[in-house]
N, C-alpha and C positions, 0 to 999 in steps of 0.2 A: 555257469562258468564266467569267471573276470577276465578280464585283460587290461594288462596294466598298458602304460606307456613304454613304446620299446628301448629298451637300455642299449647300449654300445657294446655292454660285456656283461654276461653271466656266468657268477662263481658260483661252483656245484661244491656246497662243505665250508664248513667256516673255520678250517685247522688252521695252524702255523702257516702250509702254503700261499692260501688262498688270502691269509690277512697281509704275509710281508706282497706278495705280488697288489694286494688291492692298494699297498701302502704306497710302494714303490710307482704303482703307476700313477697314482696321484703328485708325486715326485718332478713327475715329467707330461704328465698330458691333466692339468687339474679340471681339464672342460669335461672326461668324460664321464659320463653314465654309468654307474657302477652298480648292480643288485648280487648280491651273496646269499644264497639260499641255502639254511642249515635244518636239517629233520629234527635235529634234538632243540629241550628249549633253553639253549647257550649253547654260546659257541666254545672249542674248546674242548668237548665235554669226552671226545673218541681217542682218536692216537695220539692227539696232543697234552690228551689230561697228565697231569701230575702223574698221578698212579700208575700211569696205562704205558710209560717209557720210559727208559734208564735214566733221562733228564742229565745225562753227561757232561752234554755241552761237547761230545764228539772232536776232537782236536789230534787223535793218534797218540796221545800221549800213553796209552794203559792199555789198548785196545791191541792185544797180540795178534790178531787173526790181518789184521793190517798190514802186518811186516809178514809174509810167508818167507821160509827158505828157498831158495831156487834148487836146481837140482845138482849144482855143483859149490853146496853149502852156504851161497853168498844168501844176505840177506835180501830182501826186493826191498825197496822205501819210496817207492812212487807212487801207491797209494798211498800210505802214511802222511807224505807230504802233497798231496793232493788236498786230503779229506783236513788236513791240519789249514792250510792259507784258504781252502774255501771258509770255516771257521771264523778267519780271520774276516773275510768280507759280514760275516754276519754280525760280528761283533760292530765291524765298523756302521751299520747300517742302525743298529741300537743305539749307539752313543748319537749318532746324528739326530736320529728321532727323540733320543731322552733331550738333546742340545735345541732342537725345535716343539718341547714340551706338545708329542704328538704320544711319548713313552711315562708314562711315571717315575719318580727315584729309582734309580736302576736296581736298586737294595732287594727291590720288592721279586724280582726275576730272575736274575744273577748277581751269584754271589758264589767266592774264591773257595775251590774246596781241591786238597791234593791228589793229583791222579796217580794210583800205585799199580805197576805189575809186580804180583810175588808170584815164583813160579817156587818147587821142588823137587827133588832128585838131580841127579847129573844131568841128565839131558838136555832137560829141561833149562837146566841152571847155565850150561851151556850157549845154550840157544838165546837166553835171555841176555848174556853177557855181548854176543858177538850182537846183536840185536841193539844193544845202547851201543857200541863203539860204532855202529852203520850210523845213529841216529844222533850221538850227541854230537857226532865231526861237521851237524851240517847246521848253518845258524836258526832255520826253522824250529830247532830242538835245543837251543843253548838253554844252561840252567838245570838241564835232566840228571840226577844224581843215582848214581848205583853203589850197592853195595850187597856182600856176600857175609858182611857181619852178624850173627843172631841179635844181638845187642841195638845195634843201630837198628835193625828191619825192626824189631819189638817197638822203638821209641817211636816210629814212624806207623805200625798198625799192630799196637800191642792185642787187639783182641784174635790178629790172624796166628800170631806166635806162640803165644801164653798156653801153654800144655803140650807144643810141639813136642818129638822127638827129637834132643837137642846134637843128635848126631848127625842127623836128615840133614843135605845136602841142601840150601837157602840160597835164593837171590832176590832181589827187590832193585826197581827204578824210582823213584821220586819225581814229579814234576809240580811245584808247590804253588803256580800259576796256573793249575788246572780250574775249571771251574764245573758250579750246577748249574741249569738251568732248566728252570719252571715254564713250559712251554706253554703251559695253560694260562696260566696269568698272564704271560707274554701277549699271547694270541687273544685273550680277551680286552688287555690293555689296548692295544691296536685299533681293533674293532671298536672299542669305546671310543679314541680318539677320530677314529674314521669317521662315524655316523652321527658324533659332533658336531664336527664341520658340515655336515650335511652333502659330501660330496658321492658317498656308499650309503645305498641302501642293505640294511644286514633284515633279513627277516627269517628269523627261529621256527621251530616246529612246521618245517613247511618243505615236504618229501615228494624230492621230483619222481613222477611218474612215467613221463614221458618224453625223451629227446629225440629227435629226427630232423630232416634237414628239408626244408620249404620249401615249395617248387621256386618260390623268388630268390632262394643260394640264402635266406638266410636261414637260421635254426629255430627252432622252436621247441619250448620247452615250457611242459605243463608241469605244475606244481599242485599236492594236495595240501589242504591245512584244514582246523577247524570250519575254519569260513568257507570252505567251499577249492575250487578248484581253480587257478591262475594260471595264464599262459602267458608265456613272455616270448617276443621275437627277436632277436638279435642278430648282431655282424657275427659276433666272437662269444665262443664257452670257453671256459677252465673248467676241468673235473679233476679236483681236491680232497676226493670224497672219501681215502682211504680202502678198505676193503671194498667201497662200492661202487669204484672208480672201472672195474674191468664189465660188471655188469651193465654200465652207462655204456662204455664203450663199443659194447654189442649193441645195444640198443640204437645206437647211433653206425652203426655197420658202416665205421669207417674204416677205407681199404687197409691203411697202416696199421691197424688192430685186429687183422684177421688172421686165427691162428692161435692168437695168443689165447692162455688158460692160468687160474690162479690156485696155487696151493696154501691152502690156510696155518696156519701156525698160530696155535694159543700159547698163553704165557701164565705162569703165576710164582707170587713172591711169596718169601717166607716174612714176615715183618714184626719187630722185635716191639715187644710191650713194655718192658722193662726200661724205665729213663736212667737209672744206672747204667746201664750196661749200653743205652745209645748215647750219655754223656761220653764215653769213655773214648770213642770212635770218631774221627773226624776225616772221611777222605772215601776217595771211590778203590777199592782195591781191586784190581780186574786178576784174572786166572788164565789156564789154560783150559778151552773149550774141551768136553768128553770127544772122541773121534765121533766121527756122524754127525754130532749137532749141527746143528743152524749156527750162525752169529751170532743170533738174537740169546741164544742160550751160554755164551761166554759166562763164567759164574763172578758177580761180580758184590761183594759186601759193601753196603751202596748207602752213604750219606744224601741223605734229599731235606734240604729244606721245603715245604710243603704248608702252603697256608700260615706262614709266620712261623713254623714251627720244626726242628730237627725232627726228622725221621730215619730209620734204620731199615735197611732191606735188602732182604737177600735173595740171589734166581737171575732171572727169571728161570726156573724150569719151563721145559717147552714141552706142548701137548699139540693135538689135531682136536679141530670141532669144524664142522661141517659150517660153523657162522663165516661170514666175511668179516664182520662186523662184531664190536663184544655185544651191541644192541642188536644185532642182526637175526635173520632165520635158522633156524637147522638144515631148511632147502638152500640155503644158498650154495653152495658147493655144487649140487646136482641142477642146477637150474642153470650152473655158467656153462655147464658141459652143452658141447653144441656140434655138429657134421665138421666145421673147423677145426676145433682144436680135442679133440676127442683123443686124436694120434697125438699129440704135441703130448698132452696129458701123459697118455698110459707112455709113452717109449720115457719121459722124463723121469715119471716114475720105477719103472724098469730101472735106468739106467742112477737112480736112487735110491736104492734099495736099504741100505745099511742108515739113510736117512729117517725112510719110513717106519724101518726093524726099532729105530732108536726113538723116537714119538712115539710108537705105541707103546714103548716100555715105560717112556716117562707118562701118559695116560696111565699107567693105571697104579703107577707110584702110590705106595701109603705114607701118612705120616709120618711113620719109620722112618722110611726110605729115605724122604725129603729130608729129614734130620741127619739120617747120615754124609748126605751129601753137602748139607750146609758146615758137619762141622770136620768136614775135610779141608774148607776155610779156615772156621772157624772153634778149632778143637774144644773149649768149653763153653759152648751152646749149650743151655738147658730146655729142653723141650718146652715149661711152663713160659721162658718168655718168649714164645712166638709161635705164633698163630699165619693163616694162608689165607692171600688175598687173592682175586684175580687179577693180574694185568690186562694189559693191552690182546691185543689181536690182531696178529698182519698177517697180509696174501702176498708170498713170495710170488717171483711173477715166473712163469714157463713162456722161454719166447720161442717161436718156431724159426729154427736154421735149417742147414744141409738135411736135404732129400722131408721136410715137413716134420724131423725130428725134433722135440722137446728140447729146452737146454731150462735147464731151474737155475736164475738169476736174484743172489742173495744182496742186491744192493738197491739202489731208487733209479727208476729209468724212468724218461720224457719222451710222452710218444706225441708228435705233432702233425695234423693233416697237411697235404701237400700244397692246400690254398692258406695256410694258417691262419686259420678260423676256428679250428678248435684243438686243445691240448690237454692234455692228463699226466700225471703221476703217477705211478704205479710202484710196486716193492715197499719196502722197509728200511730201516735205520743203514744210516746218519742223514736219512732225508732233515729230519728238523733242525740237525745241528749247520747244517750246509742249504739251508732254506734260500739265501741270495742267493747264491751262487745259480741255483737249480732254475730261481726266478729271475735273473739274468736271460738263461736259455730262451724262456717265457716270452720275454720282452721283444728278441731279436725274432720268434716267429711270429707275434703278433704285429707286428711293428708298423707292417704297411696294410694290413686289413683294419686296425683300428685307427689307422693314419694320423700314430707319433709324430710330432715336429722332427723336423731335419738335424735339429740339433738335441734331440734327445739325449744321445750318447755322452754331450758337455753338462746336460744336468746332473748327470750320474754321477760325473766325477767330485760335483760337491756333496754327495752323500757317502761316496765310495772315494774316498783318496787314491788307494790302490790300483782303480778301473785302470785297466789298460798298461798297469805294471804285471811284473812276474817276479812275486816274492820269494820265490823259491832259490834266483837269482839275484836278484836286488837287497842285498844285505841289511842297507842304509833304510832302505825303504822302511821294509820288515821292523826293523829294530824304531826307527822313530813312529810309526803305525800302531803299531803295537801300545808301544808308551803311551800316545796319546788317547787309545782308546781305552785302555785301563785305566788313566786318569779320570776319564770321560763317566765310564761306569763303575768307577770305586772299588777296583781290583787292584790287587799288588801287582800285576804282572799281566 
């Protein structure tokens, strides 16, 4: 066994989380010690990859499940505009770092792609209408175009229209400021820039095995690799690790994480072969989710620029697999089950039923199937151009509330020890589009265990102009922010 020199902080994962927060703290404390320890050999390569997430770039612009009805028809919009200005901070955090060449040409990561919701039928079309009059009256949404033209919606995603039923009842939003973003490049661009300067250690292929807490309060944490076995001691962890962020956290039998249990959810796209037919398409057009599904299952005809290159994709369909992890085990599922969260589990599931009914149906989907459901989008889909990838793999998280009952929680939660020494991520999407914002949180509970300067909070405001504004209120703000960082990183908008 090695032991290295003890670090001030260990990152458990080298995603998106784990690279803006290693980024950020460099930002504000550049003395400290920094080691990132990732099992695969790149970083990147799990829920940040390309492949493995919608790469949206998350802004509420398309994303219906964001706007819910209330029960007396109004629309809510305080997620939407939540998930929409956190965005905004992450944007600002990229132009900073492309502007102190720590990011490469922004070209390479994001880049401007239209965010569409088309819904149909009455209801629906309904729902969608009163949905932009909530959305477009407030300035976080200025620029959002709707229309109930076949004509205009064709011009905007002619491959969702083209063999429609041209009596079918049509709506569409436009938001032409939308963008993609390649989280994978991002998050490798970082790390590259990071362990340049030599202030982060990143080391690849190298799978923690064991985390627990040292009788001297601080943590220890044993690492496998080729070479042999590595421990490290430190003040402070981040676990960034994705699906295997809830199993660390049992391992570390931290009180604020008892209880909780994770439900896995697989993904897979349908992805179009044919460079005709992905010339044609340029934009993310989001739908309305089947009842029961997930978020994550929203059906969305999905422009990704990927490796230099336009790609077309549709889904994700969502499935169950016992992995945490797409590189994970088949035990992982039955190995997080524990005397804790045993109950949390089965009553969440009980009381999920119609979720679970709807996973195993899409498990065992045929190719058929999955065709008829893509060209419920997109009416003439031909089977020969497109083939099934797998995507990503996330553990929605089961938290325990009233009387140690389950609640199944479909968004990203921060669970923090009560000395804040150690932190973790847990759930799924708009975590990567909302990556500062989250590691903001990060900042404030580490703050006095890694013992940030006093004026930490005034360095932030040069990376974040925004800090300590509320754009949601702040019009001026909002609107010249905006500007600037779209200029910053070579967006219209």
């Amino acid at each position: 066994m090695r032991t290295l020199t003890s670090p001030d902080l260990v990152l458990i994962g080298a995603g998106i989380m784990s690279a803006t927060f290693a980024a950020l703290l460099q930002e504000v404390a550049p003395h400290l010690n920094i080691v990132v320890l990732e099992g695969l050999p790149e970083a990147g390569l799990e829920s940040s990859n390309a492949w493995n997430n919608a790469g949206t770039g998350h802004a509420a612009y398309c994303e219906l499940n964001y706007t819910p009805m209330a029960t007396d028809g109004s629309i809510a919009i305080d997620k939407a505009l939540s998930i929409n200005t956190d965005f905004d901070l992450s944007r600002q955090l990229w132009a900073h770092w492309v502007r102190n060449n720590l990011l490469p040409s922004p070209e390479q990561f994001i880049t401007n792609c239209p965010h569409i919701a088309l819904v149909h039928g009455h209801k629906d079309v309904a729902f969608l209408k009163k949905r932009y009059a909530a959305l477009s009256a407030h300035h976080c949404f200025a620029g959002m175009e709707y229309s109930e033209d076949p004509a205009t919606i064709t011009s905007w995603a002619p491959l969702a229209m083209e063999g429609r039923n041209p009596s079918e009842p049509v709506a569409a939003t436009r938001v032409l400021h939308g963008t993609d973003v390649n989280f994978g490049t991002l998050t490798r661009s970082l790390f590259k820039g990071l362990t340049q300067k030599g202030s982060v250690r990143l080391l690849t292929e190298h799978r923690v095995t064991d985390l627990q807490r040292s009788p001297s309060g601080r943590w220890s944490i044993t690492a496998r690799s080729s070479q042999g076995d590595i421990t490290f001691s430190t003040r402070c962890v981040f676990i960034g690790a994705g699906g295997a962020t809830l199993p660390l956290l049992q391992q570390a039998q931290l009180p604020e994480a008892k209880g909780y249990a994770g439900f896995p959810v697989s993904g897979i796209w349908m992805k179009c072969t044919n460079p005709d037919v992905i010339a044609r398409h340029h934009a993310k057009v989001y739908g309305m989710a089947p009842v029961g599904a997930p978020p994550m299952s929203v059906p969305h005809l999905d422009t990704r620029m990927i490796d230099g290159k336009p790609q077309l994709l549709f889904g994700p369909y969502a499935g169950f697999t016992t992995r945490f992890l797409k590189t994970g085990a088949r035990s992982d599922y039955l190995r997080s089950l524990t005397k804790n969260n045993l109950w949390p589990a089965l009553s969440a599931g009980f009381d999920n039923l119609s979720l679970v009914r709807y996973l195993m149906t899409e498990v065992f989907q045929s190719n058929a199937d999955r065709m008829a459901f893509l060209q419920d989008t997109y009416p003439l889909a031909q089977t020969q151009d497109w083939h099934r990838v797998i995507a990503g793999q996330r553990v929605q998280i089961i938290r325990p509330e009233t009387k140690g009952r389950g609640v199944l929680k479909l968004g990203t939660e921060v669970i923090n020890s009560a000395d804040g020494t150690l932190s973790a991520v847990l759930g799924a999407s708009p975590g990567a589009s909302v990556s500062a914002a989250i590691v903001l949180k990060l900042l404030t509970a580490h703050a006095a265990p890694l013992g940030l300067p006093e004026d930490y909070t005034q360095k932030l405001k040069t990376a974040l102009p925004s800090y300590g504004l509320n754009l949601t209120t702040d019009q001026e703000a909002c609107r010249n922010i905006r500007q600037k960082t779209a200029t910053e990183l070579k967006l219209n908008g």
